[in-house]
C-alpha positions in Angstrom: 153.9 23.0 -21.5 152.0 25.6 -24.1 154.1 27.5 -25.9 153.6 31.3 -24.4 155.9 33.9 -24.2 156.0 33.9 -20.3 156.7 30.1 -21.1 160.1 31.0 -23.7 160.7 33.6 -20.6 161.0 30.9 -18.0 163.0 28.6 -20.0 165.4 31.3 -20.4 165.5 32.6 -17.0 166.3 28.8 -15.8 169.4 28.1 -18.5 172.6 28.1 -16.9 175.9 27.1 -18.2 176.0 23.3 -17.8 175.5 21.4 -21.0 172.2 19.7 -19.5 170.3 22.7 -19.2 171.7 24.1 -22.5 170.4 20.9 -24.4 167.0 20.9 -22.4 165.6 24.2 -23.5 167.0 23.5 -26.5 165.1 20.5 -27.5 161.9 22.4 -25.6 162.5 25.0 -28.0 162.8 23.0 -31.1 159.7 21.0 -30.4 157.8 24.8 -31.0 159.8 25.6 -34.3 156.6 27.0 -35.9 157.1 30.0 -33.3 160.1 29.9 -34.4 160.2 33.8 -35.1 158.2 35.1 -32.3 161.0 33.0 -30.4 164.0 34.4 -32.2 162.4 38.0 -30.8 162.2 37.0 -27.3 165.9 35.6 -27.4 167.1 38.6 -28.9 165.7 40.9 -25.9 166.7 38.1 -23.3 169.8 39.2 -24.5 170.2 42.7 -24.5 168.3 42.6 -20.3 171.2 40.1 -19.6 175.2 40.4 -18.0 178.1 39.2 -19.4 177.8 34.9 -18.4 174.3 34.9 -19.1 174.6 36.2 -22.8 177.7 33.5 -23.3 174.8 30.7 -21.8 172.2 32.3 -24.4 174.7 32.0 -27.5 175.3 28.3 -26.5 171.9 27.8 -26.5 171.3 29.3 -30.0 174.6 27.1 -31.2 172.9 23.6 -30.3 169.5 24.7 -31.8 171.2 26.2 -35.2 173.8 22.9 -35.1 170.6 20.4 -34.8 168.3 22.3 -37.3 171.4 22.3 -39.8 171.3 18.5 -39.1 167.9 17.7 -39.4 167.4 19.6 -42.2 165.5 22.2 -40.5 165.8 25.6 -42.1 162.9 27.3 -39.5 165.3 28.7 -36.7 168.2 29.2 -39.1 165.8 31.8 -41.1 164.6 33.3 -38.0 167.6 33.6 -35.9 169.8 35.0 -39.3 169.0 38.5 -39.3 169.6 38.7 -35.9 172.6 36.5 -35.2 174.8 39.6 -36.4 173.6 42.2 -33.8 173.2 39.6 -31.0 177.1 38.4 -30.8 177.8 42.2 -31.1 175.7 42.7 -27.8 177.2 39.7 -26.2 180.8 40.5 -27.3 180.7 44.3 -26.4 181.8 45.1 -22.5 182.8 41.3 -21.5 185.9 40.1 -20.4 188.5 38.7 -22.1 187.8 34.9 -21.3 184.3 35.3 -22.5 185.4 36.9 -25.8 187.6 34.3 -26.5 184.9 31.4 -25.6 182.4 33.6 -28.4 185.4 33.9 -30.6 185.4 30.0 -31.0 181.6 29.4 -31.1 181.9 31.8 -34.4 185.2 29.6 -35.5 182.4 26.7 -35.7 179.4 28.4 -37.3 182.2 29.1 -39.7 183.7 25.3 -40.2 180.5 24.0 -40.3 178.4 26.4 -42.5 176.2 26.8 -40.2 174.8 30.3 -41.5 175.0 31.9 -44.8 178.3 33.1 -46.0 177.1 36.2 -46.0 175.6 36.2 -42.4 178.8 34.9 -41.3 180.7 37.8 -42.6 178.9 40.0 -41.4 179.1 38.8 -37.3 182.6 38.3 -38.0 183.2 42.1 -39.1 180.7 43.0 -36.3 183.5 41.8 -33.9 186.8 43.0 -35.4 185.4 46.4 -35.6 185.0 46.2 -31.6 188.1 44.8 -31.4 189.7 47.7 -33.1 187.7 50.2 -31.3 188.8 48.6 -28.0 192.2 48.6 -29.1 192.3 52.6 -29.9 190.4 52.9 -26.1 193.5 51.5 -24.7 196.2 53.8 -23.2 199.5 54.0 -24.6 202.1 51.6 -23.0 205.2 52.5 -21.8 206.2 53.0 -25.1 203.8 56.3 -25.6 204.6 59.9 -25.4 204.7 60.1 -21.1 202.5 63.2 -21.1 199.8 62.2 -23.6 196.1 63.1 -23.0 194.6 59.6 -23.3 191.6 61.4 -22.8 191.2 63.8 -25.6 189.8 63.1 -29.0 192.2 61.4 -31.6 190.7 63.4 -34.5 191.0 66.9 -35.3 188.2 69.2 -33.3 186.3 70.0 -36.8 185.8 66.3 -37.8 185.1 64.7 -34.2 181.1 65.5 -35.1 181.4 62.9 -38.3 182.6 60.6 -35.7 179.4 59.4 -34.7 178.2 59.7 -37.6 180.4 57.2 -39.1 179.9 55.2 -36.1 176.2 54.9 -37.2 176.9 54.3 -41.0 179.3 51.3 -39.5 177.1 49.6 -37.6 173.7 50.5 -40.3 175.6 48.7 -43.4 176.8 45.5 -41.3 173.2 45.1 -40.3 172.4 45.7 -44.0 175.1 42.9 -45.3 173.6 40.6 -43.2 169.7 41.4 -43.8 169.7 41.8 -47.2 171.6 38.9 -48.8 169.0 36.7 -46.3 165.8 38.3 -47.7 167.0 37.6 -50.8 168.2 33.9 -50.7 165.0 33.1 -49.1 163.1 35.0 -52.3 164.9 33.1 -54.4 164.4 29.7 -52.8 160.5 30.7 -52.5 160.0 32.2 -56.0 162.2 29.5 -58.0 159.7 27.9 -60.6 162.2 25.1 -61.0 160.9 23.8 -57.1 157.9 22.0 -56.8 155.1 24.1 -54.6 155.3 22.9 -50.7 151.7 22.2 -49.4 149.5 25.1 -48.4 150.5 25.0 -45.0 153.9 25.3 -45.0 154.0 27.7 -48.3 151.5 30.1 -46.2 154.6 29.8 -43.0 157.4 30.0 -45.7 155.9 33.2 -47.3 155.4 34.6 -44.1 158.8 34.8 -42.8 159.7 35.7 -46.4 158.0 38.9 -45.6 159.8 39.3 -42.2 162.9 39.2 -43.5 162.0 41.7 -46.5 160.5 43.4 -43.6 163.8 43.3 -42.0 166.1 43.9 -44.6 164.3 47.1 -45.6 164.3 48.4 -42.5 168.2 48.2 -42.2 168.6 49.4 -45.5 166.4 52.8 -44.3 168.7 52.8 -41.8 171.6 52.9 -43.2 170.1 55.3 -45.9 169.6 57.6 -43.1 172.6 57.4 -41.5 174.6 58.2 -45.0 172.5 60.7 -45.4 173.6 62.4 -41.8 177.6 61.9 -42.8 176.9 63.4 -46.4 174.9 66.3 -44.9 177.9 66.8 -42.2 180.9 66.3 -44.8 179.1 69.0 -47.0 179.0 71.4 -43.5 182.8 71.1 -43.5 183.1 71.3 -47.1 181.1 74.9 -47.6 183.2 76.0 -44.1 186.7 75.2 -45.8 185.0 76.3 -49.0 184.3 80.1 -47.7 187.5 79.9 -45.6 189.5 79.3 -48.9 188.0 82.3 -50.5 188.6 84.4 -47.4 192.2 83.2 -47.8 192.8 84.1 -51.5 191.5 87.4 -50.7 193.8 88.1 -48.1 196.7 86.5 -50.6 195.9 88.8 -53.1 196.2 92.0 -50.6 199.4 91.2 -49.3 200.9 90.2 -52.2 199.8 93.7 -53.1 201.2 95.0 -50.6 204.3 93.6 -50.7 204.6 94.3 -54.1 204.6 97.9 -53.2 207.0 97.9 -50.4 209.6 96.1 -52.4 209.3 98.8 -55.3 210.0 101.5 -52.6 212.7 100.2 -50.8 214.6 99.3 -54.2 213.5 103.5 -54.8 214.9 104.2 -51.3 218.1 102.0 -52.0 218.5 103.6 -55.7 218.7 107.3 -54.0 221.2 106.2 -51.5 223.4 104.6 -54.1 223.5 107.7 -56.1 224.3 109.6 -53.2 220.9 111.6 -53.0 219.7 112.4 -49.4 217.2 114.7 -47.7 218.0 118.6 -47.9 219.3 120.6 -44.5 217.1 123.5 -45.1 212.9 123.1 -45.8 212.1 122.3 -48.9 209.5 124.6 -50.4 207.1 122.9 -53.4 206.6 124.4 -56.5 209.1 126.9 -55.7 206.7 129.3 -54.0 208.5 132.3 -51.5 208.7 132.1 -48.0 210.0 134.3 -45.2 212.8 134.9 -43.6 213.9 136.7 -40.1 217.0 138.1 -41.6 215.8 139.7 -44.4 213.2 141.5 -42.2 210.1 140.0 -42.9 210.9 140.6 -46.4 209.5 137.6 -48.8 212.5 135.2 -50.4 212.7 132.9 -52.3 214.6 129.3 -52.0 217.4 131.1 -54.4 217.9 133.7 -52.0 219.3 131.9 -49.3 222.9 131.4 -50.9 223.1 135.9 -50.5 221.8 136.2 -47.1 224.6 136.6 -44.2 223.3 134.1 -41.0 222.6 136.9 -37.8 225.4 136.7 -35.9 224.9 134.4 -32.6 224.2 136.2 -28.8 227.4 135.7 -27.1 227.8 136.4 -23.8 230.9 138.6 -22.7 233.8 136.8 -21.1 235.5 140.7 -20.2 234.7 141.1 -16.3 233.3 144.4 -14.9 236.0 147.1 -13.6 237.6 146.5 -10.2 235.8 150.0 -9.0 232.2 148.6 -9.8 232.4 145.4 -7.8 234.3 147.2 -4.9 233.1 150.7 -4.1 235.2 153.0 -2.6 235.4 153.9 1.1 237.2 156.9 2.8 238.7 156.8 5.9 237.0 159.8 7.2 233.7 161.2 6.6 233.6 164.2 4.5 232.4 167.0 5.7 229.1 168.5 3.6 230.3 172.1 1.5 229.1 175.3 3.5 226.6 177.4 1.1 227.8 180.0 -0.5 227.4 183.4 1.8 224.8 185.8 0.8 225.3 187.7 3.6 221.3 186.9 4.5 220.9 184.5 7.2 218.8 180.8 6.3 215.5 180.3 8.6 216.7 176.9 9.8 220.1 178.6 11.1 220.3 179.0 15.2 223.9 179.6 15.6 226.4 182.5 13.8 227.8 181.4 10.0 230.8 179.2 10.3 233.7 180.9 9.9 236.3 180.7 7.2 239.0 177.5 7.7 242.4 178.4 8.8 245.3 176.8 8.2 245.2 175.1 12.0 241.2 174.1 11.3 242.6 170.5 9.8 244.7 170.1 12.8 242.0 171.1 14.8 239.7 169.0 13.0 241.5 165.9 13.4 242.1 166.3 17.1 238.2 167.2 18.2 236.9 164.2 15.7 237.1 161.0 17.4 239.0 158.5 15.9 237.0 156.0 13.0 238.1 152.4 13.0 238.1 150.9 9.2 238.1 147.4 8.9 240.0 146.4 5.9 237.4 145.0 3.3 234.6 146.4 4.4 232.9 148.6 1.9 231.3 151.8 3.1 228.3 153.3 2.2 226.1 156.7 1.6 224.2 155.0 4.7 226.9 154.1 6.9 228.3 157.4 6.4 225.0 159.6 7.3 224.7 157.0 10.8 228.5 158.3 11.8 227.7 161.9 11.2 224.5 161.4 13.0 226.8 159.6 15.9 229.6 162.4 15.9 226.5 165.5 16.1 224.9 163.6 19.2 228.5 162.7 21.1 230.1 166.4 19.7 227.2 168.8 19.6 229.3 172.0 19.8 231.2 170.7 16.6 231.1 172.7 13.8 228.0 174.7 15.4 229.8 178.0 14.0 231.1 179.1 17.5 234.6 180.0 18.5 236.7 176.9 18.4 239.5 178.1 20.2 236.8 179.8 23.1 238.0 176.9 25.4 242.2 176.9 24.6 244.3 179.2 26.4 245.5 182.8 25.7 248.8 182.0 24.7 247.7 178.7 22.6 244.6 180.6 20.6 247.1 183.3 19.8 249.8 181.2 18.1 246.7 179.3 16.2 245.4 182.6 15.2 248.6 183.9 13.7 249.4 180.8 11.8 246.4 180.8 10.2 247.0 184.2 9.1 250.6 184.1 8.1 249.0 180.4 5.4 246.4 183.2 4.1 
């Protein structure tokens, strides 16, 4: 069969795990070690489009054909598979299970016994898989051990250097690449450039120079790599550096203020302190500056001054009276009978508003008399009287008594006999 690449395709598609198959393709392979490199690539990206088994099968087969070329003295697929070895038991390691680790783990143990690669080279695939290892390890959640409550979730570093995570990341994995490139391109320059060796024929000095220049190729382009991914972390370390840097300034500032501050304070609480020591407080009555006058309510409105207040009597306080009123002006005074209005004095001329004859003189019988026509008034103990109350009874004893006190002959209606001894009483009291 030609060698093509749907050819190297097919011969990887058909390898399987048994040891028949493995040697097979790798003796087919072998037989085309001048496309040695252009094999190397197609392997590589076998790789990456395989699962877990299958990348285990395609290390095994790169094991026999490294082992036989380190046997036969056959440096054409240990050049071409060494800058890639590193990266392509990463791929293979990375998300497999724990059975297939261990089975890579000991394909690596022989490289290493047996020298298969470079010293370098095999450092570097080694480092390659403890750094997975450890970044596996950190993955895993805390055992029973751990906090009970710990967010297995959440970043391990602090929030302002999780973005220089990556970053590292990508420095990690540029320089492994880098270890492993660089020390290949330049074993094979030296080999190739050596004056000491005699010059291989044309033909195979042309193929030698040729993947000479594929591994410089190589090795540069990892070392631009991992120039670019240094540069990244430098340029994201100098971001946190100028943020802390302006956040320190801030801080001093704001040092330098309190301490100010409390520089102050202190100085007037030991003032404050001082004046309570000596007895000193705040004075009862205002405190006028500079001694200038001020008013005053007992003086007047007269203007006085601060040394005046020591001459000044204080107004004597509004007090109310604690004597109580006179029994007479709570309690007014009633009588038990109506008074009867004075007569004008007689002018011997007669008012206009008098209908009846002018009243005539009181005897000494009229009280009697008085008392007996009157009806009687019943007082109710307690009960104050009043100009009012008294104007209703007159008004009462007028409707019920209209012939009292008209000026007519009280003693018209008594007998002879009676009137007589009336009239002469009242005389013999005159």
């Amino acid at each position: 069969m030609a060698y093509t690449d749907d050819a190297v395709k097919a011969k990887l598609s058909a390898l399987n795990e048994t040891q028949e198959s493995i040697v097979t393709v790798a003796q087919w392979v072998m037989f085309h070690r001048r496309h040695a490199d252009r094999t190397g690539t197609l392997w590589l990206q076998r790789l990456k489009d395989s699962g877990s088994n299958k990348r285990l099968n395609l290390v095994y087969l790169v094991n026999e054909v490294a082992q036989q070329s380190k046997a036969r003295r056959k440096d054409d697929f240990l050049i071409a598979f060494s800058p890639i070895i590193a990266e392509a038991t990463a791929i293979a390691y990375k998300g497999a299970t724990n059975e297939v680790q261990q089975k890579l783990r000991r394909v690596v143990e022989v490289w290493k016994q047996r020298l298969i690669f470079e010293p370098t080279i095999q450092e570097a695939i080694e480092t390659r898989i403890d750094e997975l290892d450890k970044t596996r390890s950190s993955s895993k959640k805390p055992l029973l051990g751990g906090p009970l409550y710990a967010n297995s979730s959440g970043p391990s570093a602090p929030l302002e250097i999780e973005p220089l995570v990556p970053l590292q990341i990508a420095v990690s994995k540029a320089a492994a690449t880098t270890l492993s490139a660089v020390p290949t391109a330049d074993s094979e320059y030296d080999k190739l450039t050596d004056p000491s060796k005699p010059t291989p024929t044309p033909p195979v000095h042309a193929a030698r120079l040729s993947a000479l220049l594929k591994n410089l190729a190589n090795a540069e382009g990892a070392v631009s790599e991992s120039i670019k991914a240094r540069r990244g972390l430098i340029a994201g370390l100098e971001s946190i550096i100028e943020t802390n840097r302006n956040a320190l300034a801030s801080e001093e500032a704001q040092q330098e203020t309190l301490t100010t501050r409390k520089n102050v304070i202190e100085a007037k609480k030991r003032e404050v302190e001082d004046g309570i020591m000596r007895g000193l407080s705040a004075p009862s009555t205002p405190v006028v500056a500079h001694g200038s006058p001020i008013s005053d309510p007992r003086t007047n409105g007269r203007v006085m001054s601060p040394n005046d207040n020591a001459s000044v009597e204080p107004e004597r306080p509004d007090v109310e009276e604690l004597t109580p009123p006179p029994q007479e002006s709570r309690t007014p005074a009633v009588s038990p009978i109506t008074a009867t209005p004075a007569a004008p004095p007689n002018t011997g001329q007669p008012t206009p508003s008098s209908h009846h004859a002018p009243i005539a003189p009181p005897t000494a019988g009229a009280d009697l008399l008085s008392s007996l026509s009157m009806p009687p008034v019943r007082q109710y103990p307690g009960t104050p009287g009043s100009a009012g109350g008294g104007m209703a009874k007159k008004r009462k004893v007028d409707d019920d008594y209209p012939d009292f006190g008209s000026g007519e002959d009280a003693m018209a209606d008594l007998d002879d006999d009676v009137a007589e001894l009336l009239r002469a009483e009242s005389g013999g009291a005159r």
